[in-house]
N, C-alpha and C positions, 0 to 999 in steps of 0.2 A: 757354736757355728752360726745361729743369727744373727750376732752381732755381723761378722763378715757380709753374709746377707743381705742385710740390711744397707751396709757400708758399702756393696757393691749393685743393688740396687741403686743408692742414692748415687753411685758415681755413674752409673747408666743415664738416670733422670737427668742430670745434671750434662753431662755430655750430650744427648739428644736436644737439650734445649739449648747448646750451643749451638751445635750444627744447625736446628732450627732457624738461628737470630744470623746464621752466618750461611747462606745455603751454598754457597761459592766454595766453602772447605767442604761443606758434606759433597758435592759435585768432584770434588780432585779426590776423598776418598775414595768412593763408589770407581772414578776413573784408575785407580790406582789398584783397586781392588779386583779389575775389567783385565790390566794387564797382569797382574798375577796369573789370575785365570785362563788369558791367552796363552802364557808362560807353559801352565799346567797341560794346555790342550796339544799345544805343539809338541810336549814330552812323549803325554798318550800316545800321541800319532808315529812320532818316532818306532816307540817300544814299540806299538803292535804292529807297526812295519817289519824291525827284525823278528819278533817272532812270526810273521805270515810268511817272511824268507828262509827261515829255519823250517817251518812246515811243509813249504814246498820242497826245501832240499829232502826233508824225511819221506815224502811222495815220492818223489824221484829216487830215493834210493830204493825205497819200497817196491817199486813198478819194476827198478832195475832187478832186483833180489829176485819177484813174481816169476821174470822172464826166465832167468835163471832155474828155477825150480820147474819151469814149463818145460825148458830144454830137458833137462833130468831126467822126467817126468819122459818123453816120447825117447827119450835114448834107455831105458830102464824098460820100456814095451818094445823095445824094436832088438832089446836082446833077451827078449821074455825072461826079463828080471819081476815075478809077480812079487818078489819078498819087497822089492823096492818101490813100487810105483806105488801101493796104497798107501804107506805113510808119505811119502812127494808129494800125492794129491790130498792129503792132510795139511800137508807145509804151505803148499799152493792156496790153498783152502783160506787159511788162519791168514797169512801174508794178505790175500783178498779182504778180509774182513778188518784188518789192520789200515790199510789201503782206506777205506771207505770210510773208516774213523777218521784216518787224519783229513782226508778230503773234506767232511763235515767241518774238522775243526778248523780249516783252514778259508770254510766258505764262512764261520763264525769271524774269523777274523777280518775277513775283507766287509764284513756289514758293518764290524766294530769301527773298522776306520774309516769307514763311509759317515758313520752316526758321529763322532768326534771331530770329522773334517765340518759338517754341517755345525754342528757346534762351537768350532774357531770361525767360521763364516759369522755366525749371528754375534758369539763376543765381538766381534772385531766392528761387526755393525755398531752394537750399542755402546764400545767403547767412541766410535767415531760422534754418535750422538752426543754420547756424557759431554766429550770434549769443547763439541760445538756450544752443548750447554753452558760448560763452565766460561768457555770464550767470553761466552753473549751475558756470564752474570757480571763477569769479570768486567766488561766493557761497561754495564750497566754502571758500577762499582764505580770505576774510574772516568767515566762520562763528563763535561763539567756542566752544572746543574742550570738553565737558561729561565732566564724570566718565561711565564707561563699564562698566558692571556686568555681570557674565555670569552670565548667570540660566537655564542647562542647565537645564530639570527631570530629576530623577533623578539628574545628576551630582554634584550640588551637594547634597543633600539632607543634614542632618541637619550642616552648616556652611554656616556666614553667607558672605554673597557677596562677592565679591572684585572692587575695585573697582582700576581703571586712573589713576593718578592723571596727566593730563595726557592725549595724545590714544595711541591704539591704533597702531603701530607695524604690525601688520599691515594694518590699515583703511587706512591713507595707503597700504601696498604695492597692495592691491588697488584704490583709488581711481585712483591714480595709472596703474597696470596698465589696470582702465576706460577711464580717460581715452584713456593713447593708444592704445587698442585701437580705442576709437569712432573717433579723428582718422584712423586709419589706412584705416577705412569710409569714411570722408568723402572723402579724397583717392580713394583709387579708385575711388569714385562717381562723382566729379569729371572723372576721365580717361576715364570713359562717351562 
């Protein structure tokens, strides 16, 4: 087994420091990985949609059945049936207590799809983010590279400016530096 291990460490390493070198791909995975998760969240919301309408149907039959047992219940005293009325008011009883479960479970559901609705809200936030991100590395990526003049006042004074021919070697460090500084925001945001 270490060998695998081992072999699927080193393809971890090896993948991370691609993404690294490439942060525009890790950017559309992460975005891609956003809309899975959007995918997932509208499913949630769906399902525990029909089941909060299945729960209320079951309240509602339940309340209907209650009533029923009520009627029973004062037509079984009103022909002084006492054989009949204390098990009714057992029936009536349990049907209540049935009642009050589903009620609960039903006020569990409506918090569930309040919590998953907030949660496709914030996916669909930080997918909108990723996106913008990947836009803006993407653009960076395919930019075309302009001569880059350094124009200190005071430094410079009294010589002509010195110009970069092709792109700033420190500018891509620092960009690049940016970049996965903000992706690194973003995941731990993510893990919120």
């Amino acid at each position: 087994m270490g060998v695998f291990e081992d072999l699927s460490r080193f393809l971890e390493s090896r993948l991370e420091e691609f993404l690294r070198n490439n942060p525009h791909l890790e950017l559309q995975a992460l975005e891609e990985q956003l809309r899975e998760q959007e995918e997932d969240s509208r499913r949630l919301i769906v399902d525990l949609q029909l089941q909060e309408k299945k729960s209320e149907d079951e309240i509602l039959a339940t309340a209907q059945e209650i009533q029923r047992w009520h009627v029973r219940i004062d037509k079984a005293k009103a022909a002084n049936r006492l054989d009949l009325v204390q098990p009714a008011q057992e029936r009536e009883a349990a049907l209540l207590r049935q009642g009050n479960q589903l009620w609960g479970h039903m006020q569990g559901l409506k918090e569930r799809i309040r919590q998953a609705q907030e949660l496709l809200r914030r996916i669909q936030q930080r997918r909108q983010e990723v996106r913008a991100k990947a836009a803006q590395a993407q653009a960076n990526r395919t930019s075309p590279k302009t001569d880059q003049k350094s124009q200190t006042a005071g430094w410079n004074q009294g010589r002509t400016p010195t110009s970069f021919s092709g792109a700033d070697p420190l500018d891509e460090q620092f960009k690049s530096w940016e970049a996965n500084d903000e992706l690194e925001r973003m995941k731990r945001n993510m893990g919120r």
